[in-house]
N, C-alpha and C positions, 0 to 999 in steps of 0.2 A: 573444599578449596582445590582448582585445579592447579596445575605446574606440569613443566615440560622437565623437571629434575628431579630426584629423588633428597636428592642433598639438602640435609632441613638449612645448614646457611641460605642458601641459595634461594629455598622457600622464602625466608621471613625477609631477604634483600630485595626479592621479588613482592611482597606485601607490602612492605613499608613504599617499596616507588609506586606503587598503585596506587595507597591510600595519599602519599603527598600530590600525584599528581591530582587526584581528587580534590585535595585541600588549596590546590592552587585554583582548580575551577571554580571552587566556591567564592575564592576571594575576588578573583575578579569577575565571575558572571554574578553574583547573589546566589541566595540558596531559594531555588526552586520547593516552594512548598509540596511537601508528600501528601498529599491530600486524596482524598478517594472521587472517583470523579462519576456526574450521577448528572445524568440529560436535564438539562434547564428546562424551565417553563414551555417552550413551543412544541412541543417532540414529544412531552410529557403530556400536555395537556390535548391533545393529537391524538397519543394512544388510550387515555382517559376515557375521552370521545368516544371513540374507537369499542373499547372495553362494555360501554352503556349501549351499544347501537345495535340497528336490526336491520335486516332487507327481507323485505318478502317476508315480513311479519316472525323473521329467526333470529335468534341472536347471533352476532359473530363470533367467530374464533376469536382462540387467543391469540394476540398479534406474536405471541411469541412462539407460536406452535412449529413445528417442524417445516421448512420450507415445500415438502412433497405435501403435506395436508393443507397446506394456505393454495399451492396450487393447487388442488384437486378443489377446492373451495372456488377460487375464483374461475375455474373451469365450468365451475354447474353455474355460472352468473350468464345473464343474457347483458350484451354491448351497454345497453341503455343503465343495468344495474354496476356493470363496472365503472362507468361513468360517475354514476354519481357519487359510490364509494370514493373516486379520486376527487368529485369536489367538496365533497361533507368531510374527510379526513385527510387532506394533500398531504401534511409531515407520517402522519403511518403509513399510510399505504406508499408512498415513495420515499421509504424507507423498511420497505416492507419485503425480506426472503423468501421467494417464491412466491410475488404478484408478478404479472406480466410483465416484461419490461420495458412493455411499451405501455402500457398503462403507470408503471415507475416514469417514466421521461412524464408524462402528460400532471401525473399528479405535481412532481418537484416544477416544473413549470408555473403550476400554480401555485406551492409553495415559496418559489422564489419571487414571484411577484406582491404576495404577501411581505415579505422579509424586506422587500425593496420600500415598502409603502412606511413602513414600521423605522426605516432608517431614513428615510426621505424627513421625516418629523423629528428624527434626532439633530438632523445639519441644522435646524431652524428653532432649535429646543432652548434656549435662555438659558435655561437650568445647566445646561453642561458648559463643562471648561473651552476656548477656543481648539484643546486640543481635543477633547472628546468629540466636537464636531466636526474636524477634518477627521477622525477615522471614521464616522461613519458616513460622509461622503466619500472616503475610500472604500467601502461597502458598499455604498453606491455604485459606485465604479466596477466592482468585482461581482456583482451580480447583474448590474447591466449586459456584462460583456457572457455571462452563463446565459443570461437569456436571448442571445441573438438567435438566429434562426439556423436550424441543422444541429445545435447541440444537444444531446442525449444524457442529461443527469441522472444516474442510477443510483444516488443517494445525495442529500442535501439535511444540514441540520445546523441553522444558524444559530446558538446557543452558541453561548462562552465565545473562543473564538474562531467556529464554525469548520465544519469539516464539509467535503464533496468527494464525488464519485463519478469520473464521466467516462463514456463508452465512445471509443472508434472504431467505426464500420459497422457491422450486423451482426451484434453479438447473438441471433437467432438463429441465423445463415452460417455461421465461421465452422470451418474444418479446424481452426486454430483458434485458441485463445489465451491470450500474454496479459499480466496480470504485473502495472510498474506499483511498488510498494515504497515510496518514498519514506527521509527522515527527520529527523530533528526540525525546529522550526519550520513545519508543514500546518498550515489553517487556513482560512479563505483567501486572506488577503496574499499569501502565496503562492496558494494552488497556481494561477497564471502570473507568470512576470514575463515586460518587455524586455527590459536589462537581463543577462543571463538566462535566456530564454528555458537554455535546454537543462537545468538546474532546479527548475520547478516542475513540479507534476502533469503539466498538460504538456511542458513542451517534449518533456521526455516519452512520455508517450505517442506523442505526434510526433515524435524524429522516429521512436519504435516501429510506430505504424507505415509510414514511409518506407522504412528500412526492409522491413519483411513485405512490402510489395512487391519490392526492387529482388531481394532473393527468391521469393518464390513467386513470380506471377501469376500462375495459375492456382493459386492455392488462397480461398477466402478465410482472409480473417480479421480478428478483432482484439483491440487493445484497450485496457481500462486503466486509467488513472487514477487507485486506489488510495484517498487522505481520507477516508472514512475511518479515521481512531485520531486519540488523541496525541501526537507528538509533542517529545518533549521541547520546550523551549530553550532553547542556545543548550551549552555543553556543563549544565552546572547536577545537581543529585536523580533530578531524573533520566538525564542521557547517561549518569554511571550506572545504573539501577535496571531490572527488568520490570519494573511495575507498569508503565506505560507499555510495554509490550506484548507483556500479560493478556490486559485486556487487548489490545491491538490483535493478537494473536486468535482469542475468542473470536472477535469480529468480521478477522481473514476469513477463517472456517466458516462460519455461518452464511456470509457473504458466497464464498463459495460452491454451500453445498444448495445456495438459491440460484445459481446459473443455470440457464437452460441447456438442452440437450446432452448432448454425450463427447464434446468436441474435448482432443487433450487437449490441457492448460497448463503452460509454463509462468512460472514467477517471478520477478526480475525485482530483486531486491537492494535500493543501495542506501550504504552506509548504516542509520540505529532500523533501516528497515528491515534488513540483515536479523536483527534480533528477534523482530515480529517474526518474520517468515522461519529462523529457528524453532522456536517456541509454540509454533504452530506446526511446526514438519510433523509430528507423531500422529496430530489428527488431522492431515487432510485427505481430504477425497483420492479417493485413488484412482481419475481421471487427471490430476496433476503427475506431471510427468517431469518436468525439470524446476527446479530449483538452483536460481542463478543469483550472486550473490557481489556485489561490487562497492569497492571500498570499505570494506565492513569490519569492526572494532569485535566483531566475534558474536560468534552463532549458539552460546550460552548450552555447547558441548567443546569435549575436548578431538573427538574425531568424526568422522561426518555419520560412520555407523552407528552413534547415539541417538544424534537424531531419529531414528527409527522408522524410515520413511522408506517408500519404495522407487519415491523421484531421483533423477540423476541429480547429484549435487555440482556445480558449478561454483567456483570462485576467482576474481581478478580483483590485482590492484595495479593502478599506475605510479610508475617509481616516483613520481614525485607527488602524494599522497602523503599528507601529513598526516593519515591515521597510520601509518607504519609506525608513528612515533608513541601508540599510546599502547602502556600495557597489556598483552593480552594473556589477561588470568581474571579469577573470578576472588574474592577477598571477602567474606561475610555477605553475601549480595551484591558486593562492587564488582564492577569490568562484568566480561561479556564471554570469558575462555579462552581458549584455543584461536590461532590466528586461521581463517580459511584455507590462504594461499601456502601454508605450511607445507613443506612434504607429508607431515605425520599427523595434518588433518584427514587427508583422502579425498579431497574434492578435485575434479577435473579442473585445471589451473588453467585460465584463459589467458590469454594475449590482449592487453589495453592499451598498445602503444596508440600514441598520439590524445590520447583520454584527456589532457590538461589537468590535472590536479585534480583532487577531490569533487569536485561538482561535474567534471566535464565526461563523464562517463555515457554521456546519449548523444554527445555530439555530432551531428550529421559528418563523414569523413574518416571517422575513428575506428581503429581495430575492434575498439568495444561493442560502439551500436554495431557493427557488421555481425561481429560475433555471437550479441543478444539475437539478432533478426533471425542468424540462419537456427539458432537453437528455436525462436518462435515457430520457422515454420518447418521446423522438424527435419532440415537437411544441416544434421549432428558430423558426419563427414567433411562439409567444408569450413570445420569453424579452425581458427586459427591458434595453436595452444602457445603458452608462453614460455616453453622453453624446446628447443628443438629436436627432440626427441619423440612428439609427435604423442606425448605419452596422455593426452587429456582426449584423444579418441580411440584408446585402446578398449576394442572388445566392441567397436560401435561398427553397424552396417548403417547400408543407405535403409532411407525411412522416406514413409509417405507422411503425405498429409492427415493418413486417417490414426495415426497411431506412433508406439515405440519401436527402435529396429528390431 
């Protein structure tokens, strides 16, 4: 159990408003079943495939082999043989750490137009309720608008209620690469929204990507809109919980250590994405270089050097942020720890004026995105701290594109 007091009262008055606040969520969101969660039929039956298959008279790897061996694998493939691997397998192979990723874009391509054919028969299916047919012409919708022309999906997996992964810019080309980790109720039909733009995963990354043009001109780089894990739905035992994170966490690192080249990568995490990117801090690559953390209900330590990482740690919140209001301590696996923006966390404490509340953290304008940008592209000097003491770039020089100061 963590606690910021020694004082056993003060412990158990602190446990008891965790577990009530928990018991409130339940009663009004429902209890999110605990349940173990394991890739449906399309993704499964992909890598099945996948598993029985040969080129060139060889059998393949295991789709789960280390991202450096799947490359070195599909490096000895001639153009014609990666080809067909992305059409005989689309959901493994673009879904796959350490295939090309542009051979990832071409496979998920094909994958999504699979997905799209498979819901196009649901809108028109008898069988389903009037409402089960308008969500799947809003899947309609949500993969129409992935498969326009210019977008770059680095991971797709329509099962349950689908996850994505898309890249801006030339994540082969970037001197820089920003990594947004969104939260809670993140699945397909989120990933992009008109309403609230900058509050879903593409828009945040696409204010990101803007944002870090505008600070570093001359400095190429690339932003992914990372919903590839399963987020919890609304605020009820899996948003209290690290189980969703857990895995989330596995699949950050993995994801990770399948990026090309050598470019450093910062993290931008908001809100239960905070947990993932926690929980994953001890094993990432050590080409991740910041770790930035916004609105976050706790990074499931009580100070940032548990974490155990060697990236700078980064946290803001904007004052009128209702996760200020929620407990931050840990209770039998409930809550999440230590608050970020604490003095006696030790994270470099950013400045979010103008942020708008809980969601508004990307918003083109904002002390935050300005602040996320210049940390993407590595000019750590002019980021804005949140309190005037200047005290969240102590010990930082000016820094290039190619590295840490």
């Amino acid at each position: 159990m963590t606690s910021f007091d020694t004082s056993p009262h003060l412990n158990v008055s602190r446990a008891l408003l965790a577990l009530a606040v928990v018991f409130v969520m339940l009663a009004t969101t429902g209890w999110t079943a605990l349940r173990s969660q394991r890739d449906a039929t399309p993704l499964q039956a992909s890598l099945s495939a996948w598993e029985n298959g040969r080129v060139a008279g060889h059998r393949l790897p295991d789709p789960q082999s280390s991202p450096a061996r799947l490359a070195r694998f599909f490096a000895s493939l001639s153009d014609g043989q990666r080809a067909h691997l992305a059409r005989r397998y689309p959901l493994a192979v673009g879904n796959m750490n350490g295939a090309p990723v542009a051979l990832r874009y071409r496979a998920n391509r094909i994958a999504l137009r699979q997905a799209r054919k498979v819901e196009l028969e649901r809108v028109h299916d008898s069988r389903l309720t009037p409402a089960g047919q308008r969500q799947a012409a809003r899947r309609v919708d949500r993969l129409d608008a992935l498969l326009r022309p210019g977008r770059h999906v680095l991971a797709f997996n329509p099962s349950g209620s689908g996850r994505a992964a898309e890249v801006f810019g030339d994540l082969r080309r970037a001197e820089r690469v920003s990594v947004v980790v969104p939260g809670v109720d993140t699945d397909l039909l989120t990933f992009q929204r008109t309403h609230r733009r900058y509050a879903a995963p593409v828009g945040m990354a696409e204010a990101l990507y803007a944002a870090e043009r505008e600070a570093g001109p001359a400095t190429r780089t690339a932003v992914i809109a990372w919903a590839d894990y399963t987020a919890p739905s609304g605020l009820g035992m899996d948003a209290a919980t690290a189980m969703r994170a857990e895995d989330g966490a596995v699949r950050l690192n993995a994801m990770l250590r399948g990026l090309p080249g050598r470019a450093p990568v910062s993290l931008f995490c908001h809100s239960y994405g905070s947990v993932v990117c926690g929980l994953a801090a001890h094993e990432l690559p050590g080409r991740v270089v910041d770790i930035a953390v916004a609105g976050s209900p706790g990074m499931r330590a009580e100070k940032a050097a548990q974490l155990h990482t060697s990236a700078r740690v980064w946290a803001m919140r904007d004052a009128d942020d209702w996760i200020q209001d929620v407990p931050y301590l840990e209770v039998g696996g409930l809550g999440h720890g230590a608050d970020p923006v604490a003095a006696g966390f030790g994270a470099r404490v950013l400045s979010a004026r103008e942020a708008k509340g809980h969601g508004g953290y990307f918003e083109p304008g904002t002390d935050s995105l300005r602040n996320f940008a210049e940390i993407g592209v590595g000019a750590y000097r002019a980021v804005s701290c949140a309190h005037e003491d200047d005290v969240c770039r102590a010990g930082l020089s000016g820094t290039t594109a190619s590295g840490r100061a």
